[in-house]
BABABA-699950 format. One record per residue: residue number from 1; x negated, y negated, z negated of N, C-alpha, C, O in turn. Coordinates in steps of 0.02 Angstrom, whole numbers, plus 50000, padded with zeros to 5 digits. Example, Ala and Ser with C-alpha at 12.3 -4.5 7.8 and 13.67 -1.06 7.14 Angstrom:
// BABABA-699950
<node><k>1</k><n_east>49340</n_east><n_north>50284</n_north><n_up>49610</n_up><ca_east>49385</ca_east><ca_north>50225</ca_north><ca_up>49610</ca_up><c_east>49340</c_east><c_north>50165</c_north><c_up>49610</c_up><o_east>49288</o_east><o_north>50166</o_north><o_up>49577</o_up></node>
<node><k>2</k><n_east>49358</n_east><n_north>50112</n_north><n_up>49646</n_up><ca_east>49316</ca_east><ca_north>50053</ca_north><ca_up>49643</ca_up><c_east>49355</c_east><c_north>49998</c_north><c_up>49606</c_up><o_east>49330</o_east><o_north>49943</o_north><o_up>49598</o_up></node>
//
This chain:
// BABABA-699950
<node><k>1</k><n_east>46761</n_east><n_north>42650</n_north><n_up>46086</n_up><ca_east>46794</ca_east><ca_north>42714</ca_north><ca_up>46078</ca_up><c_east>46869</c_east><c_north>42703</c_north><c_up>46086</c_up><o_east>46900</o_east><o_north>42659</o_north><o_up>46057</o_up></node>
<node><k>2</k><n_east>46898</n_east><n_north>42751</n_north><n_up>46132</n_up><ca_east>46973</ca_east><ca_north>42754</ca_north><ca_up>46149</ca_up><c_east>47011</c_east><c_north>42801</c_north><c_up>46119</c_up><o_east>47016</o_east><o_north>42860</o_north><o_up>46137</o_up></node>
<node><k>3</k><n_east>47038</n_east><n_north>42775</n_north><n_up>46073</n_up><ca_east>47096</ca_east><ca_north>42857</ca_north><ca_up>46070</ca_up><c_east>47181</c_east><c_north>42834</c_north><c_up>46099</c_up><o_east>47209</o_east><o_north>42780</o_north><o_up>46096</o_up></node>
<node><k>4</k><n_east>47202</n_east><n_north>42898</n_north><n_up>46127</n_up><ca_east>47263</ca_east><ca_north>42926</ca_north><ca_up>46178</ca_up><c_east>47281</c_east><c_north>42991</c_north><c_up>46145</c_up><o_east>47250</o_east><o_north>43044</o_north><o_up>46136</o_up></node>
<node><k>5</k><n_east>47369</n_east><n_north>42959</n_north><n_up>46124</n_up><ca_east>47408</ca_east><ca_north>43009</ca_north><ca_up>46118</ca_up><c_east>47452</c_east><c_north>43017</c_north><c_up>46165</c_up><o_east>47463</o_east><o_north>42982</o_north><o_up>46214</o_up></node>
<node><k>6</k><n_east>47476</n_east><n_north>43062</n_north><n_up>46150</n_up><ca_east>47534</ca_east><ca_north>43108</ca_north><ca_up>46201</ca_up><c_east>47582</c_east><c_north>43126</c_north><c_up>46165</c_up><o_east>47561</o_east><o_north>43161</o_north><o_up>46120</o_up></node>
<node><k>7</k><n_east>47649</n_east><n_north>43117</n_north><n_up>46163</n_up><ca_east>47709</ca_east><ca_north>43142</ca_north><ca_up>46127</ca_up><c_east>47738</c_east><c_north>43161</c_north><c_up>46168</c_up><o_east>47753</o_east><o_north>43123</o_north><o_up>46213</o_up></node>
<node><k>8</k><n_east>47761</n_east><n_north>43240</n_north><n_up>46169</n_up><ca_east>47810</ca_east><ca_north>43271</ca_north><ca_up>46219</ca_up><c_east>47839</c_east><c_north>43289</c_north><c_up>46187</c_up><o_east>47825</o_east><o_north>43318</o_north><o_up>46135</o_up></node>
<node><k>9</k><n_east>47922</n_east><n_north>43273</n_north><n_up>46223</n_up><ca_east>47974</ca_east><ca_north>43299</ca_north><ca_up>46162</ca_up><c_east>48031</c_east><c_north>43321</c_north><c_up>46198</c_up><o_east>48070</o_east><o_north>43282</o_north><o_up>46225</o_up></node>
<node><k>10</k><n_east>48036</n_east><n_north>43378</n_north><n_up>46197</n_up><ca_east>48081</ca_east><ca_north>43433</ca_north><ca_up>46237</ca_up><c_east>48170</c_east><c_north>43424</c_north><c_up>46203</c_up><o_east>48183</o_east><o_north>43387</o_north><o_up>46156</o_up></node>
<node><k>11</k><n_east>48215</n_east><n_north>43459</n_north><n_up>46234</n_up><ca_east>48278</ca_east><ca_north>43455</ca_north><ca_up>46206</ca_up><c_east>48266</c_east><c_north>43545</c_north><c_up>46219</c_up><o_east>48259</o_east><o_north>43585</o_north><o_up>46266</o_up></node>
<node><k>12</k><n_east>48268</n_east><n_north>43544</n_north><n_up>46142</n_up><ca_east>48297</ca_east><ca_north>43619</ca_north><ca_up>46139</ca_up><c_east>48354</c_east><c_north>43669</c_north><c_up>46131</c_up><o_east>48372</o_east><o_north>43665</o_north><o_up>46072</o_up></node>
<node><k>13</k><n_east>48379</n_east><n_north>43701</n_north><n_up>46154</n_up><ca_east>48443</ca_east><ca_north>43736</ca_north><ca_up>46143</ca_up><c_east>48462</c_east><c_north>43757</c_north><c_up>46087</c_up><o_east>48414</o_east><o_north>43789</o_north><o_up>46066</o_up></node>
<node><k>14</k><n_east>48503</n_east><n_north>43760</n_north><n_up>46048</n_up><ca_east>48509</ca_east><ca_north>43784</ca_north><ca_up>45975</ca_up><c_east>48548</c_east><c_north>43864</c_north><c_up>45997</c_up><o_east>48594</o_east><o_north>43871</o_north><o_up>46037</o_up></node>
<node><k>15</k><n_east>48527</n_east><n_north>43896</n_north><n_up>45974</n_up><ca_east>48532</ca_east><ca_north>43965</ca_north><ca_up>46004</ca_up><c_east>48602</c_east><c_north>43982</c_north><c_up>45960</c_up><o_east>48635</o_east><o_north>44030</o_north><o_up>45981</o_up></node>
<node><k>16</k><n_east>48622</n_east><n_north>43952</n_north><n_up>45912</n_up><ca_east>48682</ca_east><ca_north>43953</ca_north><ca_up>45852</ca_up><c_east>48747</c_east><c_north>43925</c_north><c_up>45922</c_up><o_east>48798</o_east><o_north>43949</o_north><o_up>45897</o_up></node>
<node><k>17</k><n_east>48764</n_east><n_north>43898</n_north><n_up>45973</n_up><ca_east>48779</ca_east><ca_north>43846</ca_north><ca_up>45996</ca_up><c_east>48803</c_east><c_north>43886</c_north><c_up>46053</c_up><o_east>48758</o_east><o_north>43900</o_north><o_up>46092</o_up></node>
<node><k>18</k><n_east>48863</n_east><n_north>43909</n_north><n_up>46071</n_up><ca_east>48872</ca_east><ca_north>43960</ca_north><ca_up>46112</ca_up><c_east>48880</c_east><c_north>43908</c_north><c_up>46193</c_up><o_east>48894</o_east><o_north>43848</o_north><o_up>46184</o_up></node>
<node><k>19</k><n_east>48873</n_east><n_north>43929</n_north><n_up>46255</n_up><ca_east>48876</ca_east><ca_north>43883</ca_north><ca_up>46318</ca_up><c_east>48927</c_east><c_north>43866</c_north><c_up>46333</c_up><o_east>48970</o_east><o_north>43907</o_north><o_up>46318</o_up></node>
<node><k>20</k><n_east>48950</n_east><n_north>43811</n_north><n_up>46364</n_up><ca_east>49036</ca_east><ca_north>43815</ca_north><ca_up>46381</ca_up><c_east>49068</c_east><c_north>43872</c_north><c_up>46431</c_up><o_east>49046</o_east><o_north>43909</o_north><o_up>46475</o_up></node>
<node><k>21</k><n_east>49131</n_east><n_north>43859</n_north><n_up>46401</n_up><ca_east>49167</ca_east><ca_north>43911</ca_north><ca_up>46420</ca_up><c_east>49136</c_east><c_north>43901</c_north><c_up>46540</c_up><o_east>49102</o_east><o_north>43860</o_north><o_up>46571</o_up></node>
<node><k>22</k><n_east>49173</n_east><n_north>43963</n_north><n_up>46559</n_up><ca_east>49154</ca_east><ca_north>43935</ca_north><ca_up>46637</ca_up><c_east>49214</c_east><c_north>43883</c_north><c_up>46665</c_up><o_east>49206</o_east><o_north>43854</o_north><o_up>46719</o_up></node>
<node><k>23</k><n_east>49264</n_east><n_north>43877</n_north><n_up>46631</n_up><ca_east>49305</ca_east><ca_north>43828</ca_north><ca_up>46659</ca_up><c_east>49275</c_east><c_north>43756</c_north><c_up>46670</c_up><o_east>49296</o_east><o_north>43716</o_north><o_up>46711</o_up></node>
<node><k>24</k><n_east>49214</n_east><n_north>43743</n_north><n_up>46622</n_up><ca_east>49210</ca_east><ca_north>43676</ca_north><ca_up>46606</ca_up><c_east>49130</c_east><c_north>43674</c_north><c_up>46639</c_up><o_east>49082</o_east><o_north>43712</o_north><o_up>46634</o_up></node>
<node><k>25</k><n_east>49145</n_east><n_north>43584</n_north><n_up>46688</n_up><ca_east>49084</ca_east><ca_north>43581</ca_north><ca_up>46733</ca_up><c_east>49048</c_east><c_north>43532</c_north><c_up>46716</c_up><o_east>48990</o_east><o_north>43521</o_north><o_up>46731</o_up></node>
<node><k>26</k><n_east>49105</n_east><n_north>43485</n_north><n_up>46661</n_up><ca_east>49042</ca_east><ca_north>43422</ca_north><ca_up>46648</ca_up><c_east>49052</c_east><c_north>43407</c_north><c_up>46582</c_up><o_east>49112</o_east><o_north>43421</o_north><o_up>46587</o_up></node>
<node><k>27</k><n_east>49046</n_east><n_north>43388</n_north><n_up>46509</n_up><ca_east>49046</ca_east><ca_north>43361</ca_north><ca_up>46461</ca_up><c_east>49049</c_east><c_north>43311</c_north><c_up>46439</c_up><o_east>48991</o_east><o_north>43291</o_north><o_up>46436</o_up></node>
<node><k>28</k><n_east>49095</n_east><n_north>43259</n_north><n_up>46410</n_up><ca_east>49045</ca_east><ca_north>43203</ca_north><ca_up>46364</ca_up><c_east>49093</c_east><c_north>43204</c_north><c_up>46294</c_up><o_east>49129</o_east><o_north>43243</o_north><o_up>46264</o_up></node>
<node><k>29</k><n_east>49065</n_east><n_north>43118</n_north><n_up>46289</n_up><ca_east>49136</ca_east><ca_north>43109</ca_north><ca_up>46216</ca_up><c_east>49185</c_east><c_north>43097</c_north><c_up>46242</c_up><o_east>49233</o_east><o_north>43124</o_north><o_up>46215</o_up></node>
<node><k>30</k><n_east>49196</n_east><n_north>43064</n_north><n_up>46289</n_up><ca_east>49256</ca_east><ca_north>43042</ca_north><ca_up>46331</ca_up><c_east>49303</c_east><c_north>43083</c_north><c_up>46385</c_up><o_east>49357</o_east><o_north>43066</o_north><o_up>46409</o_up></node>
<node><k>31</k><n_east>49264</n_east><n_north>43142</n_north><n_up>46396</n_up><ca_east>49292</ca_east><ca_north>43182</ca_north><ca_up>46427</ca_up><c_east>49282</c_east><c_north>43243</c_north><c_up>46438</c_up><o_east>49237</o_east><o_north>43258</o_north><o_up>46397</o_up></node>
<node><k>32</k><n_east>49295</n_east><n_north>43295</n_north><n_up>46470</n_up><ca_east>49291</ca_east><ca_north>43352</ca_north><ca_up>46475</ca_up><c_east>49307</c_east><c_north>43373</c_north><c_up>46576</c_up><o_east>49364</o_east><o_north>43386</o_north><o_up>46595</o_up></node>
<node><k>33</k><n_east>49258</n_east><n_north>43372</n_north><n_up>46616</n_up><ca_east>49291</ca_east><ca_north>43380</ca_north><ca_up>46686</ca_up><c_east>49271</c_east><c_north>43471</c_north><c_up>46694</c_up><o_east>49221</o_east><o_north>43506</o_north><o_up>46684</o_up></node>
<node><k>34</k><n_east>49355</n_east><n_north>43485</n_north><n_up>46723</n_up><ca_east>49342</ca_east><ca_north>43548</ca_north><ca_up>46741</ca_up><c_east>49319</c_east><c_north>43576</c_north><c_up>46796</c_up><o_east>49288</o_east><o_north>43531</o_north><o_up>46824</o_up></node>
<node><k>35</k><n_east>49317</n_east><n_north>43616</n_north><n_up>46824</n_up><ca_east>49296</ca_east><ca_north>43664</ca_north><ca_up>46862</ca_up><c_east>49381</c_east><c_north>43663</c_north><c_up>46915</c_up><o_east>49437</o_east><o_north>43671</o_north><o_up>46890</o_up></node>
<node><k>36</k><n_east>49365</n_east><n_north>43650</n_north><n_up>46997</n_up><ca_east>49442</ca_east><ca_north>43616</ca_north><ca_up>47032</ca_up><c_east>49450</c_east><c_north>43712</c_north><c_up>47002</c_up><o_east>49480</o_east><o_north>43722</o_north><o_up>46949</o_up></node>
<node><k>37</k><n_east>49429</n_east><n_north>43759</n_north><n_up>47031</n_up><ca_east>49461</ca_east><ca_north>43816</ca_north><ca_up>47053</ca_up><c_east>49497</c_east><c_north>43851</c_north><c_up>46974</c_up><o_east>49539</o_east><o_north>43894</o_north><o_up>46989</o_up></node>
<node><k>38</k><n_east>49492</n_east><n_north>43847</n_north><n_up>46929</n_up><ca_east>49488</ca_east><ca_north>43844</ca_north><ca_up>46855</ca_up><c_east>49575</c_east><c_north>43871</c_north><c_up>46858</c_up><o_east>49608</o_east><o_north>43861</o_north><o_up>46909</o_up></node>
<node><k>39</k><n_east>49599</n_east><n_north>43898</n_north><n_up>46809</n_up><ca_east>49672</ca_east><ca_north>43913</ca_north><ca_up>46811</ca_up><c_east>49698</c_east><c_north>43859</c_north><c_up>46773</c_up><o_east>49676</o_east><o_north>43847</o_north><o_up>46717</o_up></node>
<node><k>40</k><n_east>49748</n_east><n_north>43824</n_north><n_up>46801</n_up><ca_east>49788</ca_east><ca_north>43739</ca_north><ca_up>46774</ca_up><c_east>49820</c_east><c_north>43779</c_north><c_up>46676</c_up><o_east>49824</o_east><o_north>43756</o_north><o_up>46619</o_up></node>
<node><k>41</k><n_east>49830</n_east><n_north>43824</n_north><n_up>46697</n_up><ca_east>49880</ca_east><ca_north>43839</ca_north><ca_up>46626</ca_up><c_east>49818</c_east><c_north>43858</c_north><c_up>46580</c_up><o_east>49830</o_east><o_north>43840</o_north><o_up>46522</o_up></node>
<node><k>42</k><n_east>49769</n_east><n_north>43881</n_north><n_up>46585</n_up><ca_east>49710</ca_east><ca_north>43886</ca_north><ca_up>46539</ca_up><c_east>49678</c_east><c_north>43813</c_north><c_up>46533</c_up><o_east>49660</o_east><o_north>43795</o_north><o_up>46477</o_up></node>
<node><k>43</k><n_east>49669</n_east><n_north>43773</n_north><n_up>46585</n_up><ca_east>49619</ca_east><ca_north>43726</ca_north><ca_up>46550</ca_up><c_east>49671</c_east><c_north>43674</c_north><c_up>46527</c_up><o_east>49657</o_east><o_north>43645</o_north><o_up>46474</o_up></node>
<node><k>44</k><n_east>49730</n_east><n_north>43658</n_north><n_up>46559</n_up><ca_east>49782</ca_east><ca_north>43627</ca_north><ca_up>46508</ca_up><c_east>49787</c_east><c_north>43650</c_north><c_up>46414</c_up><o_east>49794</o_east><o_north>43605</o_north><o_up>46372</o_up></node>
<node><k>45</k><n_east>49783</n_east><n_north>43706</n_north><n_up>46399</n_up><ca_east>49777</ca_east><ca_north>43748</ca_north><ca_up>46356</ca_up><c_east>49712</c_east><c_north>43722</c_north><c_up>46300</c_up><o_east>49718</o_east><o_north>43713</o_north><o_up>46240</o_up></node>
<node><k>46</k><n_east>49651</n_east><n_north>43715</n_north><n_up>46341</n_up><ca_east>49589</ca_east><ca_north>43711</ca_north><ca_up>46319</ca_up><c_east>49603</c_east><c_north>43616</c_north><c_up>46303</c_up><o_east>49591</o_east><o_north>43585</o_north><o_up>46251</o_up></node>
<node><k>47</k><n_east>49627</n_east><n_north>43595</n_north><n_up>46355</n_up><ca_east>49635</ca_east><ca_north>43503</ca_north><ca_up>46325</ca_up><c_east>49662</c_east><c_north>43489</c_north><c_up>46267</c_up><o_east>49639</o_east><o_north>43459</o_north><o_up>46219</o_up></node>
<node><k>48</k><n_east>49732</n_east><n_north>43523</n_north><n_up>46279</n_up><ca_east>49802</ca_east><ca_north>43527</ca_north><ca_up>46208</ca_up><c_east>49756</c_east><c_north>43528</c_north><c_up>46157</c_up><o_east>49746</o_east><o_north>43479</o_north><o_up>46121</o_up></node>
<node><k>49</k><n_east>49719</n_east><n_north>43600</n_north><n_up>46149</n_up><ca_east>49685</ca_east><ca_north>43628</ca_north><ca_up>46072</ca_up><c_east>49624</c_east><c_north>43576</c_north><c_up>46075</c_up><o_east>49614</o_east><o_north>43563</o_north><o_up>46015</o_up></node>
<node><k>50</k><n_east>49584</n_east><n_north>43543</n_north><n_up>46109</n_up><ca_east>49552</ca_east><ca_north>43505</ca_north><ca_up>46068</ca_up><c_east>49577</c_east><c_north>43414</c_north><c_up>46081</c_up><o_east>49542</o_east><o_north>43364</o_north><o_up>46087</o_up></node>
<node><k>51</k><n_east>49641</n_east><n_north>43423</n_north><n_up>46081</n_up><ca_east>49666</ca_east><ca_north>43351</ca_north><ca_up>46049</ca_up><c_east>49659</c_east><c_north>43298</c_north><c_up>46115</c_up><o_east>49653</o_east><o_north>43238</o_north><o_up>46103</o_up></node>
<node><k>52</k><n_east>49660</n_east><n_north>43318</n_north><n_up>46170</n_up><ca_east>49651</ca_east><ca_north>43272</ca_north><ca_up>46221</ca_up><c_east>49706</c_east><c_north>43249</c_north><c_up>46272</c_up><o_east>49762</o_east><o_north>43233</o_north><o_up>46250</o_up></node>
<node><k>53</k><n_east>49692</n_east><n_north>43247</n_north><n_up>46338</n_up><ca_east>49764</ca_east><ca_north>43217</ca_north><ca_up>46368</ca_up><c_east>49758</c_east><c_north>43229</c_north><c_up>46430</c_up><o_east>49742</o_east><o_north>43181</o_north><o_up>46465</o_up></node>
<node><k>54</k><n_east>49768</n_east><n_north>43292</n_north><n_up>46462</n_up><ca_east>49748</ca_east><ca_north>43311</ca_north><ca_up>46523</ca_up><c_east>49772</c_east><c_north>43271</c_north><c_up>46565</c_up><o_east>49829</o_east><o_north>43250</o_north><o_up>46554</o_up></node>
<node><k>55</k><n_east>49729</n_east><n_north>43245</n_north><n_up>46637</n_up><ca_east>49739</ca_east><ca_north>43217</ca_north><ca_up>46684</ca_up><c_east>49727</c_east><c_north>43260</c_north><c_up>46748</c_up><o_east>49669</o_east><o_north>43276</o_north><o_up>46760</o_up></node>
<node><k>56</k><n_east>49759</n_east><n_north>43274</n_north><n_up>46776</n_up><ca_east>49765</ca_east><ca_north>43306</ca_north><ca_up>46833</ca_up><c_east>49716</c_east><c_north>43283</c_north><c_up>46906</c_up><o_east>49695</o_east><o_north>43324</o_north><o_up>46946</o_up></node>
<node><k>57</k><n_east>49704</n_east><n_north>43195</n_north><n_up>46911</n_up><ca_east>49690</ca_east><ca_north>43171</ca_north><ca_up>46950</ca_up><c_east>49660</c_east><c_north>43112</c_north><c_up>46903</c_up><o_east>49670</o_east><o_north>43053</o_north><o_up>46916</o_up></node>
<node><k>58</k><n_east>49616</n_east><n_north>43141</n_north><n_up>46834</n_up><ca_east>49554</ca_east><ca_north>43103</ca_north><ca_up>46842</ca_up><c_east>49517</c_east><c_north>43089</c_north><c_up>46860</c_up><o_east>49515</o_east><o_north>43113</o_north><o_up>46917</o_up></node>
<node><k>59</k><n_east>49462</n_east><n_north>43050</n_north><n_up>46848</n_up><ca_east>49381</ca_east><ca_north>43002</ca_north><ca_up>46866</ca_up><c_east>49334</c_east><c_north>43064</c_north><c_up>46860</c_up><o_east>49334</o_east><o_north>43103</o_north><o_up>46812</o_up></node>
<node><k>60</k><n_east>49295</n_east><n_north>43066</n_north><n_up>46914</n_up><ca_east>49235</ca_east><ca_north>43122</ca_north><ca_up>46882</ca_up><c_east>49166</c_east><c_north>43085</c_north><c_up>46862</c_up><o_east>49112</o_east><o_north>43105</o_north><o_up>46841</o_up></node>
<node><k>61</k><n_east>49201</n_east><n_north>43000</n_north><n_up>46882</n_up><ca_east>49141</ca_east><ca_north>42966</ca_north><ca_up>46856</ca_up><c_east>49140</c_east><c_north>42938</c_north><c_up>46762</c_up><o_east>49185</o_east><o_north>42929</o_north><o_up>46721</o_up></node>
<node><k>62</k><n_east>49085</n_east><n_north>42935</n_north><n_up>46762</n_up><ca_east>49073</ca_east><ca_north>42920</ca_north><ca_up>46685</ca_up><c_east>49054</c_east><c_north>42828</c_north><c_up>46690</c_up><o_east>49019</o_east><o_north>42800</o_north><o_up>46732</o_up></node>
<node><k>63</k><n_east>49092</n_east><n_north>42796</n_north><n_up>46632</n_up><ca_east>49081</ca_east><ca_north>42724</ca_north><ca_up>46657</ca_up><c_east>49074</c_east><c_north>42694</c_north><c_up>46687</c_up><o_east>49117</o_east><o_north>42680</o_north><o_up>46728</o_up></node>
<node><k>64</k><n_east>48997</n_east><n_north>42658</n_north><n_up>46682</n_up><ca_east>48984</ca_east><ca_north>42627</ca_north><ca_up>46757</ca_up><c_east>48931</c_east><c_north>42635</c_north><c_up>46812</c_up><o_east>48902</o_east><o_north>42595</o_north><o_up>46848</o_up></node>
<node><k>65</k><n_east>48929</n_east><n_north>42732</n_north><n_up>46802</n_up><ca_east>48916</ca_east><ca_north>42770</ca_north><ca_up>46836</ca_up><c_east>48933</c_east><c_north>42743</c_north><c_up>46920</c_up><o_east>48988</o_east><o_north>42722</o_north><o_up>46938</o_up></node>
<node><k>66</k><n_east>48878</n_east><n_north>42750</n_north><n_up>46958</n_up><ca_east>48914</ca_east><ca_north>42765</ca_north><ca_up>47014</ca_up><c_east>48913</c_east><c_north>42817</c_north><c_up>47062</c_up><o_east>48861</o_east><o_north>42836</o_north><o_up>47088</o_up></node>
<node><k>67</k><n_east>48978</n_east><n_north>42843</n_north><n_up>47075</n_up><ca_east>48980</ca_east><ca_north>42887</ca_north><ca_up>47112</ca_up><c_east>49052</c_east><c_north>42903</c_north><c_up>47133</c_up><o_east>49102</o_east><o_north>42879</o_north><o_up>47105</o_up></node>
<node><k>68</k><n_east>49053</n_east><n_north>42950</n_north><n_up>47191</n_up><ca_east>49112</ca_east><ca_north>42954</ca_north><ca_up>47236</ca_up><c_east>49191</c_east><c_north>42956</c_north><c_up>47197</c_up><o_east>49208</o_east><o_north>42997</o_north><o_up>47154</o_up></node>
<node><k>69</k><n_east>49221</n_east><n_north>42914</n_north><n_up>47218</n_up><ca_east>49284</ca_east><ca_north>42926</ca_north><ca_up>47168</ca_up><c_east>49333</c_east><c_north>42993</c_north><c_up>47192</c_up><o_east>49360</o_east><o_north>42983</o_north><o_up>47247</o_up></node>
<node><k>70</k><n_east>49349</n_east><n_north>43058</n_north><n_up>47160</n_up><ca_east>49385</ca_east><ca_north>43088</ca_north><ca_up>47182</ca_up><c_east>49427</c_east><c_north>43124</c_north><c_up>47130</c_up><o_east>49405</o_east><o_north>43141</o_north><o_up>47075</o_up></node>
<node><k>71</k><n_east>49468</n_east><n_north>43131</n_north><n_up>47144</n_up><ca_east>49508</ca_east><ca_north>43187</ca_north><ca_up>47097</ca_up><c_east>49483</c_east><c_north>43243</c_north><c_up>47046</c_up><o_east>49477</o_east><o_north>43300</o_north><o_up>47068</o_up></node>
<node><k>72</k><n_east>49471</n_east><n_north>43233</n_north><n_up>46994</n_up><ca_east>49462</ca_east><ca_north>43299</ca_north><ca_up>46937</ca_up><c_east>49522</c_east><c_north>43327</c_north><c_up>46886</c_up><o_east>49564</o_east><o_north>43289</o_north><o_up>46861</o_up></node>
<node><k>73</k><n_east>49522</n_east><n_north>43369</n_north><n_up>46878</n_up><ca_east>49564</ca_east><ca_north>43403</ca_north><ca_up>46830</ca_up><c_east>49498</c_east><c_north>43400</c_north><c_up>46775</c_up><o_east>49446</o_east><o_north>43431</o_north><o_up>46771</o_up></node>
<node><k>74</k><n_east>49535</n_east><n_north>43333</n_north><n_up>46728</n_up><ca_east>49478</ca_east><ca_north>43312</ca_north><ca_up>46640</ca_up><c_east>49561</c_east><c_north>43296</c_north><c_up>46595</c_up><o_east>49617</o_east><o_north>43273</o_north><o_up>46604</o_up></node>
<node><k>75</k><n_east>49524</n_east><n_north>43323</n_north><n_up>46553</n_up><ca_east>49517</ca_east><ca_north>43307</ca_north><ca_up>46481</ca_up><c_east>49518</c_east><c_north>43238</c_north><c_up>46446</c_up><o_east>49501</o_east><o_north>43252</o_north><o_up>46389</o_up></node>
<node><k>76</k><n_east>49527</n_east><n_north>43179</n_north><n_up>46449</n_up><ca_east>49503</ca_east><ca_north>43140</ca_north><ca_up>46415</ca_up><c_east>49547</c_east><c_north>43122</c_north><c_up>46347</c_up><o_east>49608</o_east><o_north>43127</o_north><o_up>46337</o_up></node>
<node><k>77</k><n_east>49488</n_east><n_north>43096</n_north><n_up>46298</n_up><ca_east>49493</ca_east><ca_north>43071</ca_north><ca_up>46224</ca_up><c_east>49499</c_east><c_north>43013</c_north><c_up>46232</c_up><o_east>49485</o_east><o_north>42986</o_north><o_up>46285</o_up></node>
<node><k>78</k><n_east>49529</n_east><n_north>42972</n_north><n_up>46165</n_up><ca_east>49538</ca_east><ca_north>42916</ca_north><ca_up>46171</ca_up><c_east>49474</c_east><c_north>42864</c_north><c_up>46130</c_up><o_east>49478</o_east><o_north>42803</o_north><o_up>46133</o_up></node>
//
């Protein structure tokens, strides 16, 4: 006799948890990458208030991610 389980385990949305604003295209702890077309004086605005250090011509890569290196307007924490 065989027994087989199955654990499926979804990521659910917390409905409390409002979506990001539309300026913002990617998330992490380390950063925040915006949206290029985004207005510079609002998402500068949005870095300031949560304590970060806008880069004009950040990484849109994450560690040791790989992928195309190009210019983002992010956010990053230290």
């Amino acid at each position: 006799m065989s027994l087989t389980a199955v654990l499926v385990i979804t990521k659910k949305n917390n409905p409390d948890t409002p979506p990001p604003p539309p300026y913002v295209k990617k998330e992490s702890k380390q950063r925040i990458i915006y949206n290029p077309e985004s207005d510079l004086a609002t998402i500068k605005e949005d870095c300031r208030e949560r304590g970060g250090i806008f880069n004009s011509c950040g990484s849109y890569c994450e560690g040791d991610e790989i992928c195309i290196q190009i210019c983002a307007y992010t956010c990053e924490f230290k």
